[in-house]
C-alpha positions as CSV (number, residue, x, y, z in Angstrom):
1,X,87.7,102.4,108.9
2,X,89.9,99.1,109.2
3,X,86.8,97.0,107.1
4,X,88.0,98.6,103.4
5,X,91.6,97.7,103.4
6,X,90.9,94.0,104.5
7,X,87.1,93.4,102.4
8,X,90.2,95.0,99.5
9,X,92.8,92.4,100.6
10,X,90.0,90.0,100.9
11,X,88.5,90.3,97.1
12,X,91.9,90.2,95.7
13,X,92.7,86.4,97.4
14,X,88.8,85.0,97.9
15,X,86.2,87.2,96.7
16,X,83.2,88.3,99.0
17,X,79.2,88.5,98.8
18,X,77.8,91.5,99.0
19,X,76.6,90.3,102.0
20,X,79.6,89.5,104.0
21,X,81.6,93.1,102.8
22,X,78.3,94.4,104.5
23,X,78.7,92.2,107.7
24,X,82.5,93.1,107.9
25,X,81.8,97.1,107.9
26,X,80.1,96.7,111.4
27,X,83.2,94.8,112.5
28,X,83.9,96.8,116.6
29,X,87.4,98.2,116.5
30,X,89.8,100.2,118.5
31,X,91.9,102.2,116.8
32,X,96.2,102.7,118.1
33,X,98.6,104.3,116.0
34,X,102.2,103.2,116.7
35,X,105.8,104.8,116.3
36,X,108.2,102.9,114.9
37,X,109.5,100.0,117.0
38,X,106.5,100.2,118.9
39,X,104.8,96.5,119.8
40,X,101.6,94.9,118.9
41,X,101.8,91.6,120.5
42,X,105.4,90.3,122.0
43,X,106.3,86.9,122.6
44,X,104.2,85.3,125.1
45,X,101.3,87.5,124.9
46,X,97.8,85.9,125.3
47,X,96.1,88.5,122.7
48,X,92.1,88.4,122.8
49,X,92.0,90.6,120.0
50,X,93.2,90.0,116.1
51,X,95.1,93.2,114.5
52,X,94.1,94.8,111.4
53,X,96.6,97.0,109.5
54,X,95.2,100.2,108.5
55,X,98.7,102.1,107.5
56,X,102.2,101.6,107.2
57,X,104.3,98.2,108.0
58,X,104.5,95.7,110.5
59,X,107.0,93.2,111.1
60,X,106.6,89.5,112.2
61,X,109.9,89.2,114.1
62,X,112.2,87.3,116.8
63,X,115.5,87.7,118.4
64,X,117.4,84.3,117.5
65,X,121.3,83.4,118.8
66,X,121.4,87.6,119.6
67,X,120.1,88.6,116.5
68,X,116.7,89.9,115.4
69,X,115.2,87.8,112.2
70,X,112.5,89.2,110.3
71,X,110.5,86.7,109.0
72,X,107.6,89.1,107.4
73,X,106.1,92.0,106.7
74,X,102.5,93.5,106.4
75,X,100.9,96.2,104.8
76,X,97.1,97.5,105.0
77,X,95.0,95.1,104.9
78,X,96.5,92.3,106.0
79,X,95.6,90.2,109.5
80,X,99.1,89.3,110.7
81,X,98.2,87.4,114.1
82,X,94.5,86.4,113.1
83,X,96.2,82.4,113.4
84,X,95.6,83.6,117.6
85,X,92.3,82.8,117.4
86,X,93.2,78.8,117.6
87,X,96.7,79.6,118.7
88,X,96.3,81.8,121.9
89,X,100.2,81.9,122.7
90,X,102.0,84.4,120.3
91,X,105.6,83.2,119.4
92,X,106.6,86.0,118.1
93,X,106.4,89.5,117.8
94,X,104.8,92.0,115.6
95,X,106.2,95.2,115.6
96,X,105.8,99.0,113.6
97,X,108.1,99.5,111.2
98,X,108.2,103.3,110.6
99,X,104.9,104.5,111.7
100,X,101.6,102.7,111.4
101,X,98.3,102.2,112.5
102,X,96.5,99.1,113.4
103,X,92.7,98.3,114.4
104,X,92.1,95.7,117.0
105,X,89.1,93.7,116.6
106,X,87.7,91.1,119.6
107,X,88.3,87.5,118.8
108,X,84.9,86.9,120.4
109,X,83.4,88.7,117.1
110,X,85.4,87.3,114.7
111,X,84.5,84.1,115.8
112,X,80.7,84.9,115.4
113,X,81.2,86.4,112.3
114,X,82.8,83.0,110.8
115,X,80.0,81.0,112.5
116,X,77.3,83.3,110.9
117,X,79.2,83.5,107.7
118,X,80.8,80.5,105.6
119,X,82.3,82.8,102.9
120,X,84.1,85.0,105.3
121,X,85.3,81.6,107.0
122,X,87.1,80.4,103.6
123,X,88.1,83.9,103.4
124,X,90.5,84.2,106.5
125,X,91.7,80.1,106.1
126,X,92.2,81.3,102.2
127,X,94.1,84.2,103.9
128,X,96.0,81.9,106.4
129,X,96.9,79.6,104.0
130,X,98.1,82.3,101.8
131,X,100.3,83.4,104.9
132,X,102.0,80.2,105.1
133,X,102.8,80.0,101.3
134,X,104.1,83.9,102.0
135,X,106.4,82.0,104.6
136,X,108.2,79.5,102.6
137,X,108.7,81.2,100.0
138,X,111.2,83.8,102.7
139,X,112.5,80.4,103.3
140,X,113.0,79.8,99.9
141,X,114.7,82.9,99.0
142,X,117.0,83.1,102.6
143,X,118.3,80.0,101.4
144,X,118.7,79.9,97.7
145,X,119.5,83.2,96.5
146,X,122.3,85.3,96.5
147,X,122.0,88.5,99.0
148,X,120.9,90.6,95.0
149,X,118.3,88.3,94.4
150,X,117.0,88.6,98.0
151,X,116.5,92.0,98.2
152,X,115.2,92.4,94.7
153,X,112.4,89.3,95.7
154,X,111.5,91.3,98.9
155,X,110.7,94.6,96.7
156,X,109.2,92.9,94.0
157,X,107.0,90.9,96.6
158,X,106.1,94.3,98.7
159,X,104.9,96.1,95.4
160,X,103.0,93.3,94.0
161,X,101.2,93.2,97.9
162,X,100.0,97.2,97.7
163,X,99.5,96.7,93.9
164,X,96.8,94.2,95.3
165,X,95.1,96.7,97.3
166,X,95.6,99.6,95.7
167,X,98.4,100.8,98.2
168,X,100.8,101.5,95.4
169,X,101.4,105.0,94.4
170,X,101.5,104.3,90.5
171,X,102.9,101.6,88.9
172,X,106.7,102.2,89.9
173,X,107.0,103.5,93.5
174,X,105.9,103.0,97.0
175,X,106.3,104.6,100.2
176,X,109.0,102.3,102.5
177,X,109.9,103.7,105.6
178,X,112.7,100.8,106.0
179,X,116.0,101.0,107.6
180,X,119.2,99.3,105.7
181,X,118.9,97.4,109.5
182,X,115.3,96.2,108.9
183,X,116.5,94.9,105.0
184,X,119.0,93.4,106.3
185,X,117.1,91.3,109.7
186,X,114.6,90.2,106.9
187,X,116.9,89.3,104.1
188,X,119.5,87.7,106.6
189,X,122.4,89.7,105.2
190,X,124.7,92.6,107.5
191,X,124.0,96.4,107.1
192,X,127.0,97.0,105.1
193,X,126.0,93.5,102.6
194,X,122.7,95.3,102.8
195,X,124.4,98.7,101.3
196,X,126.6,96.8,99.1
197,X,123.8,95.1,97.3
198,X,121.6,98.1,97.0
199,X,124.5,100.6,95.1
200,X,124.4,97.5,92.7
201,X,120.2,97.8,91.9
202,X,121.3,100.8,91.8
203,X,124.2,100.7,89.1
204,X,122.7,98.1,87.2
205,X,119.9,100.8,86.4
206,X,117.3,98.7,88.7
207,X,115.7,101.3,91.3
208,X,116.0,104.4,93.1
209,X,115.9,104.9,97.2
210,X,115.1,108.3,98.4
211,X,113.4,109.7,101.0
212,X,112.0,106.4,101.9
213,X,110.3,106.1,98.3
214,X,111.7,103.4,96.3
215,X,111.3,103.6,92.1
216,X,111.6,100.7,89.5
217,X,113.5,102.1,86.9
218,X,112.9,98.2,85.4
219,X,110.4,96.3,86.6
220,X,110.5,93.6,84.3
221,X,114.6,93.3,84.5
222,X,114.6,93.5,88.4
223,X,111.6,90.7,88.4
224,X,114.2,88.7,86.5
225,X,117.1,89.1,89.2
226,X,114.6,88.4,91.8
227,X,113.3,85.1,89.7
228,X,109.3,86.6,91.5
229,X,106.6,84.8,90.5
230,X,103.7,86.3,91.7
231,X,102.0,82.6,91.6
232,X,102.9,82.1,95.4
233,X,100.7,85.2,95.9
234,X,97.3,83.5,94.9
235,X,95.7,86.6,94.4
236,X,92.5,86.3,92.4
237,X,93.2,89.5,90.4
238,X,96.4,88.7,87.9
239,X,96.6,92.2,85.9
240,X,98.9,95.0,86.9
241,X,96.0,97.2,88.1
242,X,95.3,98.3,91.8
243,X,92.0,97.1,93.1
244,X,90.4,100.7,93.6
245,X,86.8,99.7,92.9
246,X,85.6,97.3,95.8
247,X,82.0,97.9,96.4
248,X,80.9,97.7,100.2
249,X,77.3,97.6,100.8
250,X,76.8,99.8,103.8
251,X,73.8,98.4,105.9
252,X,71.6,101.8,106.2
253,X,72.9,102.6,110.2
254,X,76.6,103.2,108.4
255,X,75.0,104.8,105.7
256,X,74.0,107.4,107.5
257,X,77.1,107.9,109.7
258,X,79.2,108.1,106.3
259,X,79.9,111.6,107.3
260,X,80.8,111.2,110.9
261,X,84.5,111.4,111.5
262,X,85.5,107.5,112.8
263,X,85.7,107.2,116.1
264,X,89.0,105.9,118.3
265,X,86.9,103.3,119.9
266,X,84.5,101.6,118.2
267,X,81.9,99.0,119.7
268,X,80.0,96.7,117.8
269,X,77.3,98.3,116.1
270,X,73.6,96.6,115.3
């Protein structure tokens, strides 16, 4: 059910009533899992629904002078393209990286749930503004740092995100399903810069890639080459621990379909 990842993305940046976790759980969905490269939205695409990551990683992307820039990515939780519902034209695209799955939730709801609901309004502008902070600081490291202190800001950034809602496996390894290609379209670097830069984490005792999991051997030392600041993040919860204990108060209808396996297409319930 798409509601847990974002009310646990949500408590970590705003906080939420009781209330509004409860009004959020009877959000209408429809599920689609995606292969990798698959499309949510391209360029030019009118969307009427706002996408909720459930699984895996998307990328906010688009080809510039022949090549394809990265200039994001999102993890469960997140809302990449809720900014469509005041800017109807997408100009860019969001794409799977590795597989994911997404829930797609109709604008017309989301914008009488924010009329209804004042806190879950400051939550998604928190959220959006949180976005934007997200994007200059990619700006930021493309054009300050040196290709080892881009990579190592763009793990430490993607752990610190699942840390947040409780996506990380323990406190030294995640799950990435990302290509030396997709490192190197987000980090602005080439494939074989890309390669270069990771046998140096690597030698300098930094992290592990295997298998698509990446290990911190040293946290704390690969922070430092990266020069993160988790500040940028505005997350409400500061300590090293994953969120894991969001309460939801399930109005008594979901209550009672707790059991039920979640259905593909969801309409609005109540």
């Amino acid at each position: 059910m798409p509601h847990r990842k974002l009310i646990a993305r949500l408590q970590a940046v705003a906080g939420l009533s009781e209330q509004d976790q409860a009004k959020l759980t009877r959000m209408p969905y429809k599920l689609k899992m995606l292969g990798n490269g698959e499309h949510v939205v391209r360029h030019g695409d009118t969307p009427t629904h706002s996408t909720v990551v459930m699984s895996g990683f998307l990328s906010r992307q688009r080809v510039i002078s022949a090549r394809n820039q990265i200039s994001s990515f999102y993890i469960a939780g997140d809302m990449p393209d809720l900014h469509t519902l005041h800017l109807p034209v997408m100009d860019h695209e969001l794409c799977s990286v590795g597989n994911s799955t997404v829930a797609s939730v109709p604008h017309a709801y989301l914008k009488a749930l924010m009329n209804d609901s004042p806190g879950i309004t400051q939550a998604f502008w928190r959220e959006t503004l949180i976005h934007a902070a997200l994007y200059r600081e990619w700006v930021e490291n493309l054009g300050s740092r040196q290709a080892l202190g881009r990579i190592a800001h763009l793990l430490c950034e993607i752990a610190t995100r699942l840390e947040l809602v409780g996506s990380l496996d323990n406190e030294s390894s995640f799950r990435l399903p990302f290509t030396q290609q997709n490192v190197a379209d987000a980090c602005g670097l080439s494939v074989v810069h890309v390669n270069r830069t990771l046998q140096e984490l690597r030698q300098q005792g930094l992290i592990e890639w295997q298998n698509h999991t990446v290990q911190f051997l040293n946290r704390t030392a690969l922070e430092e080459v990266a020069e993160f600041d988790r500040g940028y993040l505005h997350a409400l919860e500061t300590a090293r621990s994953p969120i894991m204990s969001v309460k939801v108060t399930m109005p008594a209808t979901a209550s009672q379909n707790q059991g039920r396996r979640p259905e593909t297409n969801r309409n609005q319930a109540d």
